[in-house]
N, C-alpha and C positions, 0 to 999 in steps of 0.2 A: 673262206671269207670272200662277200661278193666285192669286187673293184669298183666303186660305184661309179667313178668316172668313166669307167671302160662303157661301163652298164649302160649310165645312162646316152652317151655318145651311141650303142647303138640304137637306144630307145628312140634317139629323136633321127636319126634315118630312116629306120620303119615308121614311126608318125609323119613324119612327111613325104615320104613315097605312100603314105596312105589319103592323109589329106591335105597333103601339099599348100597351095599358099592359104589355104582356109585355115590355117593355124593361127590364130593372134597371140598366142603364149602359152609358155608352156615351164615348169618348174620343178621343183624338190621339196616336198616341206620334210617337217619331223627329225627324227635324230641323223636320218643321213644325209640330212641338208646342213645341220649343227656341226656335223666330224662328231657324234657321241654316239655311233651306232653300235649294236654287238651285232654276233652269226646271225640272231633270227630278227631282227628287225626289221618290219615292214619296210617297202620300198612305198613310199607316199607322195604319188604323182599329184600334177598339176595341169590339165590342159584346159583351154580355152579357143574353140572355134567361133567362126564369124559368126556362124546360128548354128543350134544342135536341133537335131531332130532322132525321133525315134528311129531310123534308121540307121543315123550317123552314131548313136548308142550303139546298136547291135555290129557295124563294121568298128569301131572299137574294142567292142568287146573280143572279137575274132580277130584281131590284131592283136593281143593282151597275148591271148592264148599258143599265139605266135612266136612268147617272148621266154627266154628261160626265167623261171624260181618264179613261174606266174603266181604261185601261193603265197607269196610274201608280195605283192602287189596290191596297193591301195591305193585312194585319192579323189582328187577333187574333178568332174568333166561337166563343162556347162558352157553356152553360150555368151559372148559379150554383151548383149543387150541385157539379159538375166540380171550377168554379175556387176554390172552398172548400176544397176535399181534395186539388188541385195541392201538387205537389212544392214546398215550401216557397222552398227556394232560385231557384227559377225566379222566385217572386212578389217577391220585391227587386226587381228592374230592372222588372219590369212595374208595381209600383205607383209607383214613385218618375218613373220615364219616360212616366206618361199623365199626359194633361191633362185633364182630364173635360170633356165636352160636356154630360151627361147624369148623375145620382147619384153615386154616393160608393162608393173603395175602402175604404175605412176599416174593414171588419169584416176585412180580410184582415193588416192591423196587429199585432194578437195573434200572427200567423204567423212573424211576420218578426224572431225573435230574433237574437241575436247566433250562434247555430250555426248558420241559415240565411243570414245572410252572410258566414260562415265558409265555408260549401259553396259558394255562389254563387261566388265567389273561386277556392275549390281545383276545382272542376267545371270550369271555366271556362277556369283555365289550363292544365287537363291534355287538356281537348279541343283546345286550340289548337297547345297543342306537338304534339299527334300529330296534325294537320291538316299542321299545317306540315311535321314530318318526313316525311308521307307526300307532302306537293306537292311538297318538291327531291326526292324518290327516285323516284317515280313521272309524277303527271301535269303538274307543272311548268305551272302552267295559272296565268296572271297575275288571271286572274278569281277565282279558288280566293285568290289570297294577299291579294285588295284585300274579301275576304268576310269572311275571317281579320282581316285588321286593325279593321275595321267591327266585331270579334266584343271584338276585344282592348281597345276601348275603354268597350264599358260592364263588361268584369269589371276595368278600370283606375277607374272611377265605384263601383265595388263595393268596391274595395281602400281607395281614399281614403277610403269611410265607412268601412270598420272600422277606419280607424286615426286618423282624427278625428271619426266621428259626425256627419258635414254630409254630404247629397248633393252634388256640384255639376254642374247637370244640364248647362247649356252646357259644349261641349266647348271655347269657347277660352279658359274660366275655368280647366275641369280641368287646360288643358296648365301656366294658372300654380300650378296647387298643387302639383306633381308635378315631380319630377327624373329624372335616368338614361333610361334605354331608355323608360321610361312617356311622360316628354313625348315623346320618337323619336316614339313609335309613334301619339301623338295628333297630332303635325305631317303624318308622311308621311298616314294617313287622309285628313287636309284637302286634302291634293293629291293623293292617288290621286281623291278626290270630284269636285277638278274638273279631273280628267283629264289630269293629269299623266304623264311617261312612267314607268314600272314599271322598277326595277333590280332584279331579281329576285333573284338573289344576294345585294347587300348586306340587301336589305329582309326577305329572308326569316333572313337571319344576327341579324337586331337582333328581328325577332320571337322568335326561336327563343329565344335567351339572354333575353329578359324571358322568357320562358313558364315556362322552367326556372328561374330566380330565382326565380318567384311562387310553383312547385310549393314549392323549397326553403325560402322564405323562413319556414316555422316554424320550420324547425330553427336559422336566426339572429335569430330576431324577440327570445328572449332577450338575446342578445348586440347588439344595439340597444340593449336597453333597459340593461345596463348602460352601455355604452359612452357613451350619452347623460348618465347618473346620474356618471357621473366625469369629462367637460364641465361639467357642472351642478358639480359637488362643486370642480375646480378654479377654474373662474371665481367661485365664492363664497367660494373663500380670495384669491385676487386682488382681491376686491370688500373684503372685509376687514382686507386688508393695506395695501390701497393708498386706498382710499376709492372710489364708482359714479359712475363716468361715460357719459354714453351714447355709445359709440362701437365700432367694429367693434373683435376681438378676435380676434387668433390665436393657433392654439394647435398645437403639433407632436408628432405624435407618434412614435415610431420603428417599423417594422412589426414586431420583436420585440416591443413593450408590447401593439400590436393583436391580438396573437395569444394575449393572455391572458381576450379579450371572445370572440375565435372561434376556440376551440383546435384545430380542422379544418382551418385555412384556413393557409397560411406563406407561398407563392408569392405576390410582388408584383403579378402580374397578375390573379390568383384576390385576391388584397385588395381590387385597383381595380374588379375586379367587383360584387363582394359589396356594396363603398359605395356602390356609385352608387345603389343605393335608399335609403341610411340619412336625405339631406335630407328625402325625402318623409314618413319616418318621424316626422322630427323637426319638419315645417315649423311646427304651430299653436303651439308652444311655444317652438322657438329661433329662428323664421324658418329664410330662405331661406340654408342652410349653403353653401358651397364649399367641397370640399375639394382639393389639388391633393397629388403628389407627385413627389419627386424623388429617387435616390441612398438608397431603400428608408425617407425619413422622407415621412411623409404629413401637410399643412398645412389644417384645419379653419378658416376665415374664418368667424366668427358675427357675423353683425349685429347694427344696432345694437337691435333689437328682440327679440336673445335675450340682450343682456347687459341690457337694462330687464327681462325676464323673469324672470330670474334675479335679479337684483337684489329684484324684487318678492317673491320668496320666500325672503327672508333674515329669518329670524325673531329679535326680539332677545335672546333666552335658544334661542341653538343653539349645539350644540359650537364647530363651527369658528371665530363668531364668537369665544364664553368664549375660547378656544384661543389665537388672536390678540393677543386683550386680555390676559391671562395672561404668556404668554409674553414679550410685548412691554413690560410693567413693569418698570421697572427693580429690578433685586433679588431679582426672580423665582428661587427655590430648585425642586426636584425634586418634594419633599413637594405642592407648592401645583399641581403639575400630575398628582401622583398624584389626588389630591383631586378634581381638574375630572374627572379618566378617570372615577374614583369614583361623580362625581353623574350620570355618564351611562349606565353599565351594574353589574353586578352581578358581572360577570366580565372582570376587568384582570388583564391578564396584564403582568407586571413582569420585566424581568430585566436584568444585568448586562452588560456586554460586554466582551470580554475580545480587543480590536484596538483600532487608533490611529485609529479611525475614527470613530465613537460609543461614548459611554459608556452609555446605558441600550438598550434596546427597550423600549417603553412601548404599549400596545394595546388597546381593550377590545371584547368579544364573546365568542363562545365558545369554545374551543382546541378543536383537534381531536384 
């Protein structure tokens, strides 16, 4: 088993008795930058001179050749002026996945806004889906689908930051942040790695539906975020009604009510889809969700670390709590909860009802 520290320490003596101060950086990416490596894991270097030129390629490459286990040597060799004006999206997983031997990525920082890993993400999953379609229709090639998933993990390290802002660079952290097909497809990785047998069908089926999820997933990332916000909205009338205890909470919903967060979506099975990403959606804030269904009503399990959550953002002058407390006075009249809608917007809508059902409609925002 190679010492990678030994290794790389002498790697960067010979790189710099080779190109000495023309080095501007130099690093580790991949599983033996992580501490996840096995025996035959690529060694995935990182260098960056002041300019590269075709020559300075070829005296690296006969440096390489110089080095013990050169067959398990990889990576990245490019000039800084290059890797300054690289595709933006590209530089997300590159600076977050090196481990520096040598200087500092940090002028590439300003690059890496929120639209570059927005692109890193949708780049990512669209290359993979048409990877994968083209490996079942064509070359059905088991190498092809274990390269693909190896691919599918760091635009799954890409998706986690844009929806919580942390890297997490080990992958057997990622698999706990993450739900639905995401963790899949970071489990199977770990065992196509250490060579497992390849079920080509099922594996390329559970790629194929994350990929197309991730393509789609703008078009429900709103419906998330309501869907979350009326979680949240209900467990703080329960928290108010009943008084905060820390303990798990279910809550059920009918897949009629679901279909007012994703008005796309009706069929139960296209439902069970679409959620299976919503936990990951939600993890830093509600925890680790479960949802199950049965007989077209679907059951959300929130932990006990999303009902402390929740609880923590119960403010003592909010509606729902006023609302509670209102309502729940004895003697409480109509006028006294016009009054609360009152101090809460600018436009209450009021009206009569004329069924045995309710007597008011009572509402405030803006009418349509």
């Amino acid at each position: 088993m190679i010492e990678i520290h030994t290794w790389t320490d002498n790697f960067m003596k010979v790189l710099e008795r080779t190109f000495g101060s023309r080095v501007w950086f130099a690093g580790l990416q991949g599983s033996r930058g992580r501490g996840e490596a096995s025996e035959n894991s690529d060694i995935d270097l990182v260098v960056i001179l002041d300019t590269l030129s075709p020559e300075d390629i070829r005296r690296y490459d006969e440096m390489l050749d110089s080095l013990p286990d050169r067959e398990l040597i990889c990576g990245f060799l490019s000039g800084k002026e290059e890797l300054l004006n690289w595709e933006p999206s590209d530089l997300f997983q590159f600076y977050y996945d090196t481990k520096p031997l040598k200087g500092c990525l940090d002028e590439l920082l300003p690059l890496l806004d929120k639209a570059a890993v927005e692109r890193a993400v949708k780049i990512g999953a669209c290359n993979i889906y048409h990877g994968c379609v083209h490996n079942m229709l064509y070359e059905k090639n088991e190498e092809i689908l274990k390269s693909l998933y190896k691919s599918a993990v760091f635009v799954i390290q890409a998706s986690c930051f844009k929806n919580t802002g942390t890297y997490v660079k080990k992958h057997r952290d990622l698999a706990e942040q993450v739900g639905g097909n995401a963790e899949k497809i970071i489990r199977i990785s770990a065992e196509l790695k250490r060579g497992n047998k390849v079920n080509f069908k099922e594996m390329s089926e559970i790629l194929f539906q994350w990929a197309k999820g991730l393509i789609n997933e703008g078009t429900f990332e709103q419906g998330y975020e309501k869907l979350e916000k009326n979680i949240i909205d209900v467990v703080k009338e329960q928290q108010s009604k009943l008084g905060y205890r820390k303990e798990k909470i279910r809550l059920y919903y009918p897949r009629n009510s679901l279909k007012h967060f994703f008005s796309n979506v009706s069929e139960e099975s296209w439902m069970k889809r679409l959620l299976e990403e919503f936990p990951a959606f939600v993890r830093t804030r509600l925890g680790k969700i479960e949802i199950s269904s049965a007989g077209g009503r679907f059951c959300f399990l929130i932990p006990e670390e999303g009902a402390e959550y929740v609880h923590s953002m119960i403010q003592e002058k909010e509606f729902i709590v006023d609302l509670v407390r209102t309502v729940g006075r004895h003697g409480c009249i109509i006028s006294e909860i016009r009054e609360l809608f009152s101090r809460y917007s600018d436009h209450v809508h009021f009206q009569e009802m004329e069924n045995d059902e309710f007597d008011y409609l009572l509402r405030y925002g803006k009418t349509v």
